[in-house]
C-alpha positions, 0 to 999 in steps of 0.5 A: 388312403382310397385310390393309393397303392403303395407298392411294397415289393422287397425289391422295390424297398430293397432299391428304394432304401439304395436310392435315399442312401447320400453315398449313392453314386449318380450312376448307380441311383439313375439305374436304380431309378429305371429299375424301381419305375419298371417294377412300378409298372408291373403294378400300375398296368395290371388292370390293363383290358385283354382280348383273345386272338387267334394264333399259331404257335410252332406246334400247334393253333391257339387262342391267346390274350392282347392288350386290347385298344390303343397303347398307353402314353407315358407322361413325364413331368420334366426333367424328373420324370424323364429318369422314371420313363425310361424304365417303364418303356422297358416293360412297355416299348410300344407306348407313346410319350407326352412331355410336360415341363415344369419347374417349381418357383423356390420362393413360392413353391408354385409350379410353372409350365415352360412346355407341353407335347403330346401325341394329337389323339391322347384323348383316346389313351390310357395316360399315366403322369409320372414323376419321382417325387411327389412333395407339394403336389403342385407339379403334379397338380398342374400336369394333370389339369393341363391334360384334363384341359386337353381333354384326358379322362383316363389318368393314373400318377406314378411317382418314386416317394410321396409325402403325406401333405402331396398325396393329400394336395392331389387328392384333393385337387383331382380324386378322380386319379389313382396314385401309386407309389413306393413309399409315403414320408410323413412331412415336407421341409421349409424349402419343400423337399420330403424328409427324410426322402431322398433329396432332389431326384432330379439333380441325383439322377442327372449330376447336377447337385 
């Protein structure tokens, strides 16, 4: 699919195939959660602009790379997203962090938006949303329009496990940013959880199945 990298490293399949076993404890998957997202990261910034500067190593002069122009900003999708963010600030420390709160209506599946914080200059930045799962595409959906609201043109959307008809959604919905992500499940269940996925990522990660 155009603009959809789905990133299949052994390591990244190995932790993934870890993360949608059931016995799987709370303390293992949340670690397995920051691994699998710093290794997503590798992917999603690979493309990030350099510029040569000068330095001076213990030996001798040099010129060497910097990522050029203001750091990225992480953006996770509360409460989910929170488990994937801490990995990908291990690779990249000095990134900013947005915070956008939604929780799906289980009646309708919509998603609803209880809270937004960013840094003042986003519009400046690299943002990458990020979420664990992408099942409708209706959380997903909605973040990325409130930050197109705000004025974000450059957005990239990193989730754990997608399913076929949320990557369609978010296609759809906003062509203009590329998806990456671990693995597609083929369909969504009645109450919207991708099958077979991996269950509620949000409650494995924090113990509140």
């Amino acid at each position: 699919m155009t603009q959809v990298t789905v990133v299949g490293h052994p390591l990244v399949q190995h932790k993934l195939t870890k993360m949608r076993d059931k016995a799987t404890s709370t303390k293992t998957f949340r670690a397995l959660m920051r691994e699998v997202a710093t290794l997503i990261c590798y992917e999603v910034t690979r493309d990030l602009p350099m510029e040569k500067v000068e330095i001076e190593t213990p030996v001798a002069p040099t010129t060497a790379y910097e990522i050029a122009g203001k750091k990225l900003v992480f953006a996770p999708i509360l409460r989910a997203g929170l488990g994937m963010c801490e990995g990908m600030l291990d690779l990249v420390p000095s990134a900013r962090v947005a915070h956008i709160g939604l929780y799906r209506d289980h009646e309708t599946l919509e998603a609803i938006e209880y809270y937004f914080k960013a840094p003042e200059d986003i519009t400046d930045r690299l943002v990458i949303v990020v979420d664990p799962m992408l099942a409708t595409g209706h959380s997903a959906i909605a973040a990325i329009a409130r930050l197109k609201h705000h004025g974000v043109t450059n957005l990239r959307f990193v989730c754990l496990l997608a399913a076929r008809q949320g990557v369609d959604a978010l296609r759809a919905a906003h062509p203009d940013v590329p998806i990456w992500t671990a693995a597609i499940d083929e369909t969504l269940n009645d109450h919207g959880y991708i099958v077979p996925g991996l269950g509620d990522a949000g409650d494995r990660t924090f113990g509140t199945r």
